[in-house]
C-alpha positions as CSV (number, residue, x, y, z in Angstrom):
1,X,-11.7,-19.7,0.3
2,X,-8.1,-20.9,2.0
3,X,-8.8,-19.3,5.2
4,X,-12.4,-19.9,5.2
5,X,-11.5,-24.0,4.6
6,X,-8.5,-23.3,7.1
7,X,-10.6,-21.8,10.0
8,X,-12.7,-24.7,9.6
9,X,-10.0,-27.0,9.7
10,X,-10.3,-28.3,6.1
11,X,-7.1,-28.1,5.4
12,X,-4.1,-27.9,7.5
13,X,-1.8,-25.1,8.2
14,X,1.0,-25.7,5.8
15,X,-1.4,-26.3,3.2
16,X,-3.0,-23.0,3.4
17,X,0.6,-21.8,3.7
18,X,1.2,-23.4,0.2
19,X,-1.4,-22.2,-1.3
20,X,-1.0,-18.6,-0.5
21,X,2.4,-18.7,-1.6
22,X,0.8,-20.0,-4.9
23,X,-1.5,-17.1,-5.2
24,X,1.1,-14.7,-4.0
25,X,3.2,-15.7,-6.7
26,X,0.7,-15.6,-9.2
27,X,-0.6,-12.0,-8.4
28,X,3.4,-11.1,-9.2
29,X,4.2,-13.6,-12.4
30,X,0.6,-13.2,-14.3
31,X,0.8,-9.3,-14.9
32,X,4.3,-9.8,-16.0
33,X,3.7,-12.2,-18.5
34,X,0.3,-10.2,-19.6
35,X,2.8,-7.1,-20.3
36,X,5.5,-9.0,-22.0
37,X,2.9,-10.8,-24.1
38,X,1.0,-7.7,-25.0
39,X,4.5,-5.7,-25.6
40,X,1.8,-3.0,-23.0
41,X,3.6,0.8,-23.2
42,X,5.3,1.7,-20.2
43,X,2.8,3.7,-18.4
44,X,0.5,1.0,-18.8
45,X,2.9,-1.5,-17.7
46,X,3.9,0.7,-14.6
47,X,0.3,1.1,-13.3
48,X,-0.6,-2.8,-14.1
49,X,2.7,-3.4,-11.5
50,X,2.1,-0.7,-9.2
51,X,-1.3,-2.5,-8.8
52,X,0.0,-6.1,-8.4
53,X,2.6,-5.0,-6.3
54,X,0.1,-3.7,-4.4
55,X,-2.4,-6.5,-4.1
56,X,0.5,-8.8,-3.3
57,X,1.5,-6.4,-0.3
58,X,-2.4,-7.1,0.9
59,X,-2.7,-10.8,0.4
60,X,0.9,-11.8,1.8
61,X,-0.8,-9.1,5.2
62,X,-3.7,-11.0,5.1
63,X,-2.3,-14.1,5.0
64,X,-0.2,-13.7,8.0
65,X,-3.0,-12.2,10.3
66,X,-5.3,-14.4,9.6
67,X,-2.9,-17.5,10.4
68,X,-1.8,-15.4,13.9
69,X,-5.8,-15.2,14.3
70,X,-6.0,-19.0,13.9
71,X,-3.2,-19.6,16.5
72,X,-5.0,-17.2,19.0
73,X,-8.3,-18.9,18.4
74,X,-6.6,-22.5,19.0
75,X,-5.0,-21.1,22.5
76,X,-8.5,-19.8,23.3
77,X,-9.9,-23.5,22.9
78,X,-7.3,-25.0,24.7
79,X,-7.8,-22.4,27.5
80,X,-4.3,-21.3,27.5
81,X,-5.4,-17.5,26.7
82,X,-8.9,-16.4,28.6
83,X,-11.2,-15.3,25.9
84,X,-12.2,-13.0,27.6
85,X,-10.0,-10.2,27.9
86,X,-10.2,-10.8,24.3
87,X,-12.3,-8.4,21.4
88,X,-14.3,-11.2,19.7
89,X,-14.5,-8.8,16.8
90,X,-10.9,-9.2,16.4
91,X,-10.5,-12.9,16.5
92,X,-13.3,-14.2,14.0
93,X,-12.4,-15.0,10.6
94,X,-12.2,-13.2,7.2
95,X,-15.3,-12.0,5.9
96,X,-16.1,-11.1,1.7
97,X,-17.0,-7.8,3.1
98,X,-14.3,-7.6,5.4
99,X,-11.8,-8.5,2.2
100,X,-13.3,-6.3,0.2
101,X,-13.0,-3.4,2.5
102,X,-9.1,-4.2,2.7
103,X,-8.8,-4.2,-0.4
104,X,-10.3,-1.1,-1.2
105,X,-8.9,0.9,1.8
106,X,-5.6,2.9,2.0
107,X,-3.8,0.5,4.0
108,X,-1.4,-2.6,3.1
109,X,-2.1,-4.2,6.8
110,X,-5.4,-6.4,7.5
111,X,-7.4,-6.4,10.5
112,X,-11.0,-7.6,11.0
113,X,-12.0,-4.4,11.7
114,X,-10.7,-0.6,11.3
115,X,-11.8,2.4,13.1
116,X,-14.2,3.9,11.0
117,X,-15.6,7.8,11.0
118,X,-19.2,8.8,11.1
119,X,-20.3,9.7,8.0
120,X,-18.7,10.9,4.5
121,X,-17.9,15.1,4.2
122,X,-19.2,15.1,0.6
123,X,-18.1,18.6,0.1
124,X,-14.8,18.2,1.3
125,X,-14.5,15.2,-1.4
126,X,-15.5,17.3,-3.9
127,X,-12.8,20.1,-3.3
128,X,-10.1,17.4,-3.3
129,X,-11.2,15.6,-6.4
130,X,-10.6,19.1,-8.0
131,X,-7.6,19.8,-6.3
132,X,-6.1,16.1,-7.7
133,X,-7.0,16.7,-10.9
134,X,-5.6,20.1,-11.6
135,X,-2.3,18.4,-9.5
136,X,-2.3,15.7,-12.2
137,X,-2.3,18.3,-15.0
138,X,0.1,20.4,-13.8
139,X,2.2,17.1,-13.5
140,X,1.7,15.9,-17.1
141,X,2.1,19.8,-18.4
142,X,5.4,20.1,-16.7
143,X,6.3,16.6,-17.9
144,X,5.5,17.3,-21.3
145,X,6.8,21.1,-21.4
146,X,10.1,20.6,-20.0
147,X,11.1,17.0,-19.3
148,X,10.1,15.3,-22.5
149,X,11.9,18.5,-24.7
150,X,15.1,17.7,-22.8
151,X,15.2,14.0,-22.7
152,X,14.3,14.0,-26.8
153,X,17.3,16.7,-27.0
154,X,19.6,14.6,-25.4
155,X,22.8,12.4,-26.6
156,X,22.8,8.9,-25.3
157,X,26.0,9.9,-22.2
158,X,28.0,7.3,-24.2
159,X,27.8,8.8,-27.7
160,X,27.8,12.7,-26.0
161,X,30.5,14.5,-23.9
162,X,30.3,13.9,-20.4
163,X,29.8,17.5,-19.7
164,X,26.5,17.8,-21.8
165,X,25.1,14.6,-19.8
166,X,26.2,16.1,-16.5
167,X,24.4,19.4,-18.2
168,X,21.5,17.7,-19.2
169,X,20.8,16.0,-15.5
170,X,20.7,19.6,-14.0
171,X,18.4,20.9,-16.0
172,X,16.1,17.7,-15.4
173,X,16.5,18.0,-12.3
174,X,14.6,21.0,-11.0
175,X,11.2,20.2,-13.4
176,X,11.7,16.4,-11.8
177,X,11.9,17.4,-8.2
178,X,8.6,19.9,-9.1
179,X,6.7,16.6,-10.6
180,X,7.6,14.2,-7.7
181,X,6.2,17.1,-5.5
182,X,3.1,17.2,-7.3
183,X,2.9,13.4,-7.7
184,X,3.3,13.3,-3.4
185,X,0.5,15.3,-2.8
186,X,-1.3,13.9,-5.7
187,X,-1.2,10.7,-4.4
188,X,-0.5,10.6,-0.4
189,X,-2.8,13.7,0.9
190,X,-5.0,13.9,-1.6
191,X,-6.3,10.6,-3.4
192,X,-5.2,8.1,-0.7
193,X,-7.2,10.4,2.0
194,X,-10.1,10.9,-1.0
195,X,-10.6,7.0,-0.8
196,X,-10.6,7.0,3.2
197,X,-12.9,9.5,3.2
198,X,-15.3,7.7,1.0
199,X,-14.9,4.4,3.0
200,X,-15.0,6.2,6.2
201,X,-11.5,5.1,7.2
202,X,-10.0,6.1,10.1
203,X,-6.4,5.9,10.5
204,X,-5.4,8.9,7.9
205,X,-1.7,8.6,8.9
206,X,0.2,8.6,5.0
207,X,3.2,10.2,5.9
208,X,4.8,12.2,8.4
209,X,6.9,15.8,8.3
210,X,9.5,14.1,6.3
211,X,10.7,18.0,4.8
212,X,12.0,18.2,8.4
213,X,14.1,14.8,8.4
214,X,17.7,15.5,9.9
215,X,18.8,11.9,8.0
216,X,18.2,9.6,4.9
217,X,16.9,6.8,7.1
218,X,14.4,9.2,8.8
219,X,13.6,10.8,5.9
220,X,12.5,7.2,4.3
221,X,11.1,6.1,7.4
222,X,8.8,9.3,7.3
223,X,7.6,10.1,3.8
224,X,5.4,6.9,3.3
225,X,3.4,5.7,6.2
226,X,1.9,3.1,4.1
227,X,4.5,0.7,3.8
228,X,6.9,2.1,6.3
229,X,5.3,2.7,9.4
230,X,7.2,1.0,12.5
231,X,3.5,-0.7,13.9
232,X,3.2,-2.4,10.5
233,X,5.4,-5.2,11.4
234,X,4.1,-5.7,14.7
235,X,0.3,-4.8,13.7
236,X,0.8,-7.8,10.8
237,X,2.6,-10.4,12.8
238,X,2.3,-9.8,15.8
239,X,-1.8,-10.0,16.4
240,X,-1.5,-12.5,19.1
241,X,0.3,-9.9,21.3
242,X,-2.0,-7.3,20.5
243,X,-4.9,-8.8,21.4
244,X,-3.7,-9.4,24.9
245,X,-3.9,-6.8,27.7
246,X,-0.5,-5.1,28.3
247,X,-0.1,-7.2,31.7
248,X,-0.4,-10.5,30.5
């Protein structure tokens, strides 16, 4: 409703402004309160902010496109950018479909419109699905097996000898590199292209060969495409430019 009352020019631009920064904010405040209030375990509590964290990702994207759509769409009227050389599909305003999509797809930057594939490979979905869920168990099994046993074995490091904590981390430390492993491809090839499949999303970019990073930085720059891919910025902020042909 902001941008729709925006775009019409119900409201002016710092009051949408204000009141996605209020609806920002609440996305982050409201599931904290609900956990602290419900006293929620911490799985529960982890996915409930996982999920706010990231619908709050989405709406603060969506905010900023649509107001760089806005400003594109006044330059148009005032003829200081020719329409067209323009994609008018990129330029109208936020749909309930189109939000809903976003929302839904594997991606924390908005556009009007993502290149989308031809039809869903139902099969292929099916041999994923299985291969998440058996990831998923061997996750918890290894979790339960050999992490929890350890952890529940453990002195707190201040009560313990130092050498017994330092003990205890190595022998966490193999069954914890094994379950971020599985919780990687559990999550970034497997479920996140599961739900692109089944909304025909195009861009299936999640990561990158990060196993062959030569540096921290590139390693963090490579292993989640998501949120760290260098277009995001410029795909987010920067629509204006994008829109335009490179020679302008």
């Amino acid at each position: 409703m902001t941008e729709k009352w925006a775009q019409r020019k119900l409201i002016r631009d710092h009051v949408s402004i204000l009141l996605h920064i209020i609806i920002t904010t609440t996305v982050l405040i409201y599931p904290v309160v609900v956990i602290l209030k419900c006293e929620s375990a911490v799985l529960s509590g982890f996915v409930l902010m996982f999920i706010a964290s990231i619908t709050w990702l989405k709406l603060v994207s969506f905010a900023h496109t649509n107001y760089d759509i806005r400003i594109l769409s006044q330059s148009i009227e005032k003829g200081a950018t020719h329409g067209s050389s323009i994609d008018e599909e990129n330029i109208k305003g936020p749909t309930i479909n189109s939000v809903v999509y976003f929302m839904l797809a594997p991606t924390l930057c908005y556009q009007p419109s993502y290149p989308r594939t031809a039809f869903i490979r139902k099969g292929w979905v099916t041999r994923q699905l299985i291969k998440c869920v058996v990831f998923t168990g061997l996750m918890g099994f290894i979790i339960e097996q050999y992490i929890n046993p350890i952890v529940q074995n453990s002195k707190h490091p201040l009560n313990g000898n130092f050498l017994d904590a330092i003990e205890r981390v190595l022998k966490l430390s193999v069954p914890t590199l094994y379950v971020w492993l599985c919780m990687f491809y559990s999550f970034f090839h497997l479920w996140l292209n599961i739900l692109a499949e089944l909304l025909r999303f195009g861009d299936r970019e999640f990561y990158k060969d990060w196993w062959n990073a030569k540096t921290v930085e590139e390693y963090w720059r490579m292993w989640n495409m998501v949120i760290f891919s260098p277009n995001l910025k410029n795909s987010c902020s920067g629509l204006t430019g994008n829109f335009l042909p490179a020679d302008r």
